[in-house]
C-alpha positions in Angstrom: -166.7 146.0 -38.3 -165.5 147.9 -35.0 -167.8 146.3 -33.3 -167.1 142.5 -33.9 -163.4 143.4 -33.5 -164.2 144.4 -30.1 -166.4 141.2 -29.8 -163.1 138.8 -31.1 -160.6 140.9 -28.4 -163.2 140.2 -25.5 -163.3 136.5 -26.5 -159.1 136.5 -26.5 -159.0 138.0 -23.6 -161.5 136.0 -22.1 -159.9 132.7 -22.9 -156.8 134.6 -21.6 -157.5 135.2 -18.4 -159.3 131.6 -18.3 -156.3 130.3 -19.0 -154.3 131.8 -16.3 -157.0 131.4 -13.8 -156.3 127.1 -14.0 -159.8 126.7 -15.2 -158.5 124.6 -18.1 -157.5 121.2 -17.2 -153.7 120.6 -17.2 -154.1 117.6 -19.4 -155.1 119.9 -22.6 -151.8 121.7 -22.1 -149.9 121.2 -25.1 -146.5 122.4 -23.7 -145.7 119.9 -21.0 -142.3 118.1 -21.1 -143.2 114.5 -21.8 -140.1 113.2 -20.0 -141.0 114.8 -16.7 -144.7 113.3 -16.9 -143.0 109.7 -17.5 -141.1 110.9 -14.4 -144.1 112.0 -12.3 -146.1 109.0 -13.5 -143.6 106.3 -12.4 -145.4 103.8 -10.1 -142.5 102.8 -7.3 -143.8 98.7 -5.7 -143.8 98.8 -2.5 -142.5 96.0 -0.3 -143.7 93.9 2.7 -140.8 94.1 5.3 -141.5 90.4 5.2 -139.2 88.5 8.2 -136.9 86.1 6.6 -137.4 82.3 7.1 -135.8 80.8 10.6 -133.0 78.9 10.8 -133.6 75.3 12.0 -131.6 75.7 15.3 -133.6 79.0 16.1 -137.3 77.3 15.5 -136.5 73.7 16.2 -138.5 72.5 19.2 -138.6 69.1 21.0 -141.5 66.8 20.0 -144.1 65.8 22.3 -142.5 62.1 22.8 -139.0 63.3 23.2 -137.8 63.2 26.4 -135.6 66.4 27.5 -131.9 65.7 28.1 -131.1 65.9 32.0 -128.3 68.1 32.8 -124.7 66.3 33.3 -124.1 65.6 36.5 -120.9 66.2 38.3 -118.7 62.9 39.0 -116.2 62.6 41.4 -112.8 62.4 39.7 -111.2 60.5 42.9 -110.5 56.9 41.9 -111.0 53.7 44.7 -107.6 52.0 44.7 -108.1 48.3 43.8 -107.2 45.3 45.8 -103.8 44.3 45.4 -103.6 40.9 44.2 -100.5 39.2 43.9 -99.3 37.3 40.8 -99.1 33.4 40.9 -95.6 32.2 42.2 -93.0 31.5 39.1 -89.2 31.4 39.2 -86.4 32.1 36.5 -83.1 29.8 36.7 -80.3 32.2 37.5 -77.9 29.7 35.9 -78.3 26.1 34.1 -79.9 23.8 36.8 -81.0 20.4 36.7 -84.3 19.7 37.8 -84.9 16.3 39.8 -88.1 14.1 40.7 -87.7 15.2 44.2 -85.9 17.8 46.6 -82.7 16.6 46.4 -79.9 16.0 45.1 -80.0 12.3 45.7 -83.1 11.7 42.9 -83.2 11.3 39.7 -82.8 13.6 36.9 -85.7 14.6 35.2 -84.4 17.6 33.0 -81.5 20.0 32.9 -82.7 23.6 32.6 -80.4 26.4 31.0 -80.2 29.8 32.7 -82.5 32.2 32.1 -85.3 29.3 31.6 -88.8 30.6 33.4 -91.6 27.9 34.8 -94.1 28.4 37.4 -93.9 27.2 40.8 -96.4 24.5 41.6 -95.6 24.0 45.3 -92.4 24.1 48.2 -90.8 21.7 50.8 -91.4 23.3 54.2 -88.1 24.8 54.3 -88.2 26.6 51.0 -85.1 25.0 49.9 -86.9 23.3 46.9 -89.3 24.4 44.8 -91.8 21.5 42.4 -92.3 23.3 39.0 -93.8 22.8 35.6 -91.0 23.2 32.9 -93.0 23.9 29.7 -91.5 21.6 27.9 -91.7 18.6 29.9 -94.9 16.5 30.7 -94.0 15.7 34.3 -93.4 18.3 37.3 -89.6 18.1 39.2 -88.0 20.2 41.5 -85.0 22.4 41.6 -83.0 23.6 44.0 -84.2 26.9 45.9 -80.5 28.4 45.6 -80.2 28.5 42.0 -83.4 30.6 40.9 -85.2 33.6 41.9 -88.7 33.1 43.1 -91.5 36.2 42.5 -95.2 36.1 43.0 -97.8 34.7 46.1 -94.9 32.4 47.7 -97.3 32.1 50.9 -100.2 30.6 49.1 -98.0 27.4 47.5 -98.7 24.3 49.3 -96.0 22.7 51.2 -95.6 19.2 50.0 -94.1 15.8 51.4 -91.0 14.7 49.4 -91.5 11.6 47.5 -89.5 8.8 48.5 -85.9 8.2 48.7 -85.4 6.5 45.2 -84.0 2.9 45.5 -80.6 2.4 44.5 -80.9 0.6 41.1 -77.9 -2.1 40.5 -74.7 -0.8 38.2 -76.0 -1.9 34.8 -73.6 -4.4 33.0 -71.0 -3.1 31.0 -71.8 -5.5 28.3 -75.4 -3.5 27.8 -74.5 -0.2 29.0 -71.2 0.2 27.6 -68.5 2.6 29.0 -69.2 6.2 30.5 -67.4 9.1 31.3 -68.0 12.1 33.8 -69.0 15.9 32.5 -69.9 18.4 34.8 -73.6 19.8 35.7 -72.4 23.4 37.0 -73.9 25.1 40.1 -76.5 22.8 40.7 -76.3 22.9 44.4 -74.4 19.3 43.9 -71.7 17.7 46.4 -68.9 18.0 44.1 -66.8 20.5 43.1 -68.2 24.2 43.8 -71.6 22.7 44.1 -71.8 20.5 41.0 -73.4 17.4 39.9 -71.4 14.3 38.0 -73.4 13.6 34.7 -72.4 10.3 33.2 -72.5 10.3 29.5 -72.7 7.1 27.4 -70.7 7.5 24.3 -71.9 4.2 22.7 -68.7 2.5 23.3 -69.1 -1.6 24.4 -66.1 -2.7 26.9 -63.7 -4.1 25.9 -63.4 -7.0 29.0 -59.9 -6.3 30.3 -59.4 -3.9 32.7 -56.5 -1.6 31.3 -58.6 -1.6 28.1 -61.9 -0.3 30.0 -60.2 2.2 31.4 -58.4 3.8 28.7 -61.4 3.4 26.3 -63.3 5.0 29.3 -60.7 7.6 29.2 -59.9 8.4 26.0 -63.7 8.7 25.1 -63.9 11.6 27.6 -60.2 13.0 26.0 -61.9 13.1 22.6 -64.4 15.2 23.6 -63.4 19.1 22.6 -66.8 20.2 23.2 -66.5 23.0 26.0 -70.4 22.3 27.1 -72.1 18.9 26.0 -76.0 19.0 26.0 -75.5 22.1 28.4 -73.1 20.2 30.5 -69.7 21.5 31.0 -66.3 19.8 30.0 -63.6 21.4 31.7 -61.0 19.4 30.1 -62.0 20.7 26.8 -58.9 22.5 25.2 -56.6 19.8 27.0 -54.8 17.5 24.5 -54.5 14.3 26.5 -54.6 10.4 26.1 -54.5 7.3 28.3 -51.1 5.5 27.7 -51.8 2.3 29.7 -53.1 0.7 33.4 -52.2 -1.5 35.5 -52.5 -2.8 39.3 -49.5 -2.2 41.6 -48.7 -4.6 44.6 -51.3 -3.4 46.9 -53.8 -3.7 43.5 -53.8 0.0 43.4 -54.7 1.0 39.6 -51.7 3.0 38.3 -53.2 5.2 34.9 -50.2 6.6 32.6 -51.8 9.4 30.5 -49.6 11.3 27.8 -50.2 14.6 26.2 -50.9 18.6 27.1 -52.8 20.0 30.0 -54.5 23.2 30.1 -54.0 23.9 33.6 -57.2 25.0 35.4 -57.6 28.8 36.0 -59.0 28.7 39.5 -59.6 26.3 42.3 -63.1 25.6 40.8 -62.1 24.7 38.0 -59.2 22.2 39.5 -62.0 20.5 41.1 -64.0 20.1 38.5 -60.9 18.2 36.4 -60.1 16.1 39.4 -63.8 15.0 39.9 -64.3 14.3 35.5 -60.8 12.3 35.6 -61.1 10.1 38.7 -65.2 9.5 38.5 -64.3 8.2 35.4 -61.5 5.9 36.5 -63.9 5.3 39.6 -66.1 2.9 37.7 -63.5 0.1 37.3 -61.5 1.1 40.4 -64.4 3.2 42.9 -61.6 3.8 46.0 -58.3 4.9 44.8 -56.3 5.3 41.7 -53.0 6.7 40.9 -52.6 8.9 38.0 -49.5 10.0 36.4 -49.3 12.6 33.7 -46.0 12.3 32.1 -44.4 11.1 35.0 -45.8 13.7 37.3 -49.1 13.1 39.7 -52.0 14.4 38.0 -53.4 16.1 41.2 -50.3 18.1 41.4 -50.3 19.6 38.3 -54.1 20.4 38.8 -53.1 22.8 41.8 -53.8 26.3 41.3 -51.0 28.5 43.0 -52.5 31.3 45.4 -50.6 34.6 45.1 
């Protein structure tokens, strides 16, 4: 018995020291922590340092047909200074004007322009006292007087014309047809009467009566009726006077004597006088065209018209 106890101790020890020595394989070993193999036995992936994707700016190239941009190139910032050209001639009335079918103040008018009106200049007299324009709304050209507008644009290159002819003196139409007319004034107009007025006859549509002491009141007393200060842009300076012809008649030397009754607004400058005088006798002046008396309530009218000079 001794002797196969000895035998089962040297087998122990045997396995033992086998055990200590490694020669068993670790896998057999019953004692090992299972968590720590799991641990041990964890497969990490490992990753391709793969190069992100490029952007499109960084890998966009230009195609075979493109053709490259040139670089700019550098412009000069000075500017030429153009040709100056001047503007077509054209005027502006500086007051109301009458515009005539030639250059002066002799022809006929064609239209009466208010201040302020603009036309453009069509040609000049070789003075440059008159200038032909196109009034916009009138068909025909006519002329106005050089002193009564201001003129801008290429003056020089406006041909200098001939005046038409002198128009013909047409015969006094019959008072049966035309009827009576009285004066109004056409201010400014570069005229002879006045301060450098024209004489506008109006027709009011009144017949003659055939006697003259009735023509000459009803010539009268159609301008008196008139309150309008400016008729068809022509001025009535008698306007806020109250007055009526009172009777006519011839004296010995067959000098008209005109009574005329009411109130005059006496003129309030030496223009204005002029212009009275020149609407009251113009009238008168186409039954009696040299002289006429007239009276306003016993006094001369020409001396009541006087404007006293301080």
């Amino acid at each position: 018995m001794s002797k196969t106890i000895k035998l089962y101790r040297l087998f122990g020890l045997l396995i033992l020291l086998a055990f200590m020595s490694g020669c068993i394989p670790q896998s057999t070993a019953t004692l090992a922590p299972v968590t720590e193999t799991a641990t041990a036995m964890q497969i990490v992936p490992t990753y391709t340092n793969t190069p992100s994707p490029p952007t499109s700016t960084a890998t966009l190239q230009p195609s075979a047909t493109s053709t490259p941009t040139p670089p700019p190139t550098k412009t000069s910032t000075s500017t030429p200074s153009p040709t100056a050209t001047k503007e077509p001639a054209a005027l502006t009335t500086d007051q109301n004007s009458i515009c005539r079918s030639g250059p002066g103040t002799v022809y006929d008018v064609v239209t009466y322009l208010v201040e302020g009106t603009q036309a453009d200049v069509e040609g000049r007299i070789e003075d440059d006292s008159w200038w032909l324009i196109q009034v916009p709304e009138v068909e025909a050209a006519c002329w106005v007087s050089a002193v009564l507008v201001s003129v801008q644009g290429d003056i020089e290159r406006l041909p200098v014309l001939t005046p038409p002819p002198l128009p013909t003196l047409s015969p006094t139409p019959t008072l049966t047809s035309a009827g009576v007319y009285y004066i109004l004034i056409a201010e400014n107009t570069g005229g002879p009467f006045g301060c450098g007025d024209d004489l506008i006859r109006i027709y009011p549509g009144i017949r003659s009566p055939g006697g003259f002491e009735d023509d000459i009141k009803t010539a009268l007393n159609a301008l008196f009726s008139n309150h309008s200060e400016y008729y068809n842009g022509l001025y009535n300076p008698l306007y806020q006077s109250d007055l009526r012809a009172k009777g006519a008649e011839l004296d010995a030397s067959n000098t008209p004597i005109i009574q005329l009754g009411g109130n005059l607004v006496k003129p309030k400058d030496e223009c204005e006088s002029k212009r009275m005088h020149a609407q009251v006798w113009y009238t008168v002046a186409q039954y009696s065209p040299n002289r006429a008396k007239i009276f306003l309530n016993n006094s001369l009218l020409g001396d009541l018209l006087v404007v006293s000079k301080k």
